[in-house]
N, C-alpha and C positions, 0 to 999 in steps of 0.2 A: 495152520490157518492160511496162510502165505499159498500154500497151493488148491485150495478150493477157493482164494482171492482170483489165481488166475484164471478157473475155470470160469470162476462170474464172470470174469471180465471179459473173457474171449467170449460168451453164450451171449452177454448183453453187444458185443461188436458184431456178433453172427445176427440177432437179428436188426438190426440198427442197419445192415449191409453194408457193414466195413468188413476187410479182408485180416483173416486170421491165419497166423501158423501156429500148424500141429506137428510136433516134435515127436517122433512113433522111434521104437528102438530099429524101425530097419530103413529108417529116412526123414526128411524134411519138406509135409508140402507146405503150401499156401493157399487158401480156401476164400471163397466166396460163395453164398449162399445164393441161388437162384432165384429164390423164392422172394428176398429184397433188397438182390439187385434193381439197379435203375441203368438207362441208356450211358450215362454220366461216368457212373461205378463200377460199369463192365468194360467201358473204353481206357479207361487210367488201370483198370487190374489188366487186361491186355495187352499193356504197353509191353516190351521186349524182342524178339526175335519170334515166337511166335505167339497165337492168341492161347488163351488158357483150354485147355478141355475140358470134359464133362465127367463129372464121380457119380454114380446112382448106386442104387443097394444092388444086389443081382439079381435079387427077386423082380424088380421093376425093367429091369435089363431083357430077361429072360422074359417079360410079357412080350416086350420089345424086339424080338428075336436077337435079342444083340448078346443073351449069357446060355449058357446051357444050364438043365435043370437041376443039376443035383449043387450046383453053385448056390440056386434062387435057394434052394431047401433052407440054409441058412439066411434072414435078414439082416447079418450083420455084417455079408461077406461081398464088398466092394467092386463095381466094375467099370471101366472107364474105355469112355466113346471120346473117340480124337474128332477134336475141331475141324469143321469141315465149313465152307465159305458159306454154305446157307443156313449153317447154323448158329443163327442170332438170338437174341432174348429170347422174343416169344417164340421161337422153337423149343427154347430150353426149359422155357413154363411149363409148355405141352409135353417134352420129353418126361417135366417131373413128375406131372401132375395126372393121375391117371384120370381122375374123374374129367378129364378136359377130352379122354380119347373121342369119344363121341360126334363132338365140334371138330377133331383135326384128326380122322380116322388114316389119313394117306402120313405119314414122313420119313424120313431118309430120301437116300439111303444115307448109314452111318455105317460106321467101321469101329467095332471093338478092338482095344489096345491091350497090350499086356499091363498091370498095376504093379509098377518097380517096389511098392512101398505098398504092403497091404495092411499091414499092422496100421499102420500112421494114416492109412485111408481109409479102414476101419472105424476109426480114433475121430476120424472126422466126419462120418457117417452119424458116430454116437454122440457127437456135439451137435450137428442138428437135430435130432432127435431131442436132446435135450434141450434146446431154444423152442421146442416147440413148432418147426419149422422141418419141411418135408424133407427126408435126408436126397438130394438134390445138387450140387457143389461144383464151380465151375473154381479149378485148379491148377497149377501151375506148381514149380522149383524153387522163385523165388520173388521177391517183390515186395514193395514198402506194405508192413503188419500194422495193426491198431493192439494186438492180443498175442499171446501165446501160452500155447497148452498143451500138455502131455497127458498119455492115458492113466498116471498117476493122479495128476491132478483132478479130472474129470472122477475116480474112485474117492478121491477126496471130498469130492462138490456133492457126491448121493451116498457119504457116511451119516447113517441114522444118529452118532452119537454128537453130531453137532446139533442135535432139537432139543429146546429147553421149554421149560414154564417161561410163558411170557407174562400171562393175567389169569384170573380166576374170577370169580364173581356169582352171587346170586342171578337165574334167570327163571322167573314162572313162564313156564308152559304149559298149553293146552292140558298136557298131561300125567303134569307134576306143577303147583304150585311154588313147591321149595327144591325147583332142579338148579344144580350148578353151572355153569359153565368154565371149564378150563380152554387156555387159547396157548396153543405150541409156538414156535418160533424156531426155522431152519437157519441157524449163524451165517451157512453161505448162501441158500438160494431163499431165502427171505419170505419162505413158505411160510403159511399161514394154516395149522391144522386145529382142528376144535376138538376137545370133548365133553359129552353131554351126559351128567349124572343124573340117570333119574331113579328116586326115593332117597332112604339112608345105610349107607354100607354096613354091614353088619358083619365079618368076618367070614360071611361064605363066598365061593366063588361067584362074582358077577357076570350076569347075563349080558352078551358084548357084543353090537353089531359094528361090524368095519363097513363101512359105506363111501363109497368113494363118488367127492361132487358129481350131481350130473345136471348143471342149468337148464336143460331143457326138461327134464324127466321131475326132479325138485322143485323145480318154481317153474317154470310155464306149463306143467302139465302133461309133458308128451306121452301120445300113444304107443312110440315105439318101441319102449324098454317096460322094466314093470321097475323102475328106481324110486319116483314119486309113494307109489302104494309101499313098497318094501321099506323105508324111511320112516313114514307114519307109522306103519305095521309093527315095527321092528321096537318105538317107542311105546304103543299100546301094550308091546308083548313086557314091555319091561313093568310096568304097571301094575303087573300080576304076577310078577318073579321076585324077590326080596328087595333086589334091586340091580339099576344095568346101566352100562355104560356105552350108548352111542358116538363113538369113533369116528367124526366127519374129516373124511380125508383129501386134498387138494388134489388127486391124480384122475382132472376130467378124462371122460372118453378110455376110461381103461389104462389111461397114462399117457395118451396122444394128445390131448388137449382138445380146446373146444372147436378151434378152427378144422384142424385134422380129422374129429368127430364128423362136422357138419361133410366134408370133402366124401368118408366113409360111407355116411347119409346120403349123397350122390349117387355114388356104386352101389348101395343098397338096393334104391331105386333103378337100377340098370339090371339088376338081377343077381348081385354077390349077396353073398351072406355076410354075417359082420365078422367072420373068422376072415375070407376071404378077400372083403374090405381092408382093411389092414394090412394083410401081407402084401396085396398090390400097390399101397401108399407107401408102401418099403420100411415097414413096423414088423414089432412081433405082435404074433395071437393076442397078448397081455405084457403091457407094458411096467404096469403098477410091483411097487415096492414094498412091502407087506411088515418090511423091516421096523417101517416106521410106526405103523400100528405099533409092535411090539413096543416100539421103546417107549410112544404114548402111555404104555399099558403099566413098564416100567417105574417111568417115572409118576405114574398114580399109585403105585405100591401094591400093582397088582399083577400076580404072575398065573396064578388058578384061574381060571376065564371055563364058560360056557361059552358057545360062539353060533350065533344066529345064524346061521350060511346054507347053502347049497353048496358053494364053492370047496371043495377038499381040497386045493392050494391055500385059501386062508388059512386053514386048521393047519397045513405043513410048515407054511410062512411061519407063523405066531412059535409053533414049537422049537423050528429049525433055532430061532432066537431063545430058547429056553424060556418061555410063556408055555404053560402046560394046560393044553385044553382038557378037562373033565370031561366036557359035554359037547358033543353036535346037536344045535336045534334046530331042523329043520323049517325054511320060511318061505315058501313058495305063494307067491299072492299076484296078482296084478293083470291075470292074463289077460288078453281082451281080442279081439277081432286083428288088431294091427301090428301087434305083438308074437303072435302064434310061430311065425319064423322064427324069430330071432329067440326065442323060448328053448325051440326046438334044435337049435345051431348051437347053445349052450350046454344041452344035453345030448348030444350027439355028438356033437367037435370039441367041446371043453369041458366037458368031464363033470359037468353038474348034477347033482344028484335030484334029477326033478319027476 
């Protein structure tokens, strides 16, 4: 427990934009997050002999001309641009931020560095990412910490086996009177995952959709996913299968979060697809953990599952954990005018079976 404590604590100091060290087995940096940094926060972390530089994925480096390509191929592999006197905050918003390129089309010049510690600035790439926060990180050797965190501890903070039953409860809905609700609960990141039973379990394999929040798609409606439709759809289908369990899962935007989402939504509008979106914000393709579905499924005493998808990483997810899928059931619904790309980028780029 002790070390998915640290990882909380360093992810709650990364976004708060206090400075954090990550302890990597081939070095020690010190980390500040760009993204909430303040004028204040960046002067006292640059106090020393020199000012701190700049960490970005290489994927974002490499838009940048500052990485070469076959570095960007991976999102998780670290590149660092040395401090240069006109590189102040808001350069380094603009450095992180790609949907900003637009607004600040001309910067540099910058000068790429060697990365003495790539494991540990890795390490610290996947702690912003997990705060939710652009992996972006202005860095240094040493300097007063609020946190610290090693890539043990961070494997700790997204172990599926710390989710328990929190609550349970009667819930009517629209399309089940007597549906249940169960409410999860992650020990370290204090995730909040649902699931929704709808009719009465009977001993056969349950009809299962994995859904992962989408705020805009779920409850305001948006046209540019089919999430909203797929959600209803997915409940109606259970309606008329013996019985099934809706899996609502906390990993908006594919795992990037809502901010990051909207940021994506940006570059969509510029003309990236949402595969390509992503990798320019210095993400992977799919960020989501599928693990946790499983142990949901688990700790409901269900390991036979039918599995409502398009997606054949879910079915691989659920199995990889020994949940043994019977069934693929096809659920394709939602298309519409505004959606048509992003349909099409799922079945072309991400392997959906549409």
């Amino acid at each position: 427990m002790s070390a998915s404590r640290d990882a909380a604590r360093a992810i709650d100091a990364l976004k708060r934009g206090w400075p954090v060290a990550v302890d990597g087995p081939d070095g020690v940096l010190h980390v500040l997050a760009v993204e909430t940094a303040h004028g204040p926060s960046l002067e006292a972390f640059d106090e020393g002999a020199a000012p701190a530089d700049l960490l970005l994925s290489a994927a974002r480096a490499a838009t940048l001309r500052l990485a070469n390509q076959r570095e960007a191929a991976s999102p998780n592999c670290p590149a660092l641009i040395g401090r240069v006197p006109w590189l102040d905050l808001p350069t380094a918003i603009a450095l992180a931020d790609p949907a900003r390129d637009l607004e600040t089309p001309l910067k540099g010049p910058f000068l790429a560095q060697h990365v003495d510690a790539p494991e540990a600035a890795a390490t610290a790439l996947r702690l912003a990412r997990a705060a939710g926060l652009l992996p972006a990180l202005f860095v240094r050797a040493d300097g007063p910490v609020e946190a610290r965190v090693t890539p043990a501890d961070l494997d700790a903070y997204d172990d599926p086996a710390s989710l328990v039953v929190a609550a349970r409860a009667r819930l009517p809905v629209a399309e089940d009177a007597k549906a249940e609700i169960v409410a999860f609960r992650h020990a370290a990141d204090a995730a909040e995952h649902v699931a929704l039973i709808i009719g009465t379990p009977d001993g056969t394999p349950p009809l299962v959709r994995l859904h992962s929040e989408c705020l805009t798609g779920d409850v305001l409606g948006s046209l540019k996913c089919d999430c909203g439709p797929q959600l209803h759809g997915a409940l109606h289908a259970m309606t008329h299968a013996s019985w099934g369990i809706l899996l609502y899962l906390r990993q908006e935007g594919r795992g990037i979060g809502l901010i990051n989402k909207l940021r994506a939504y940006q570059l969509q509008d510029q003309g990236f697809d949402t595969v390509d979106a992503n990798l320019r914000l210095g993400f992977g393709v799919d960020q989501r953990d599928f693990r946790t579905a499983a142990r949901m499924l688990t700790l409901l005493g269900q390991t036979r599952v039918r599995v409502l998808t398009n997606n054949p990483n879910k079915v691989a997810g659920l199995e990889a954990q020994g949940v043994t899928v019977v069934e693929r059931v096809a659920h394709k619904m939602g298309e519409n005018p505004h959606n048509i790309a992003y349909l099409e980028t799922k079945r072309d780029r991400t392997g959906h079976l549409l």
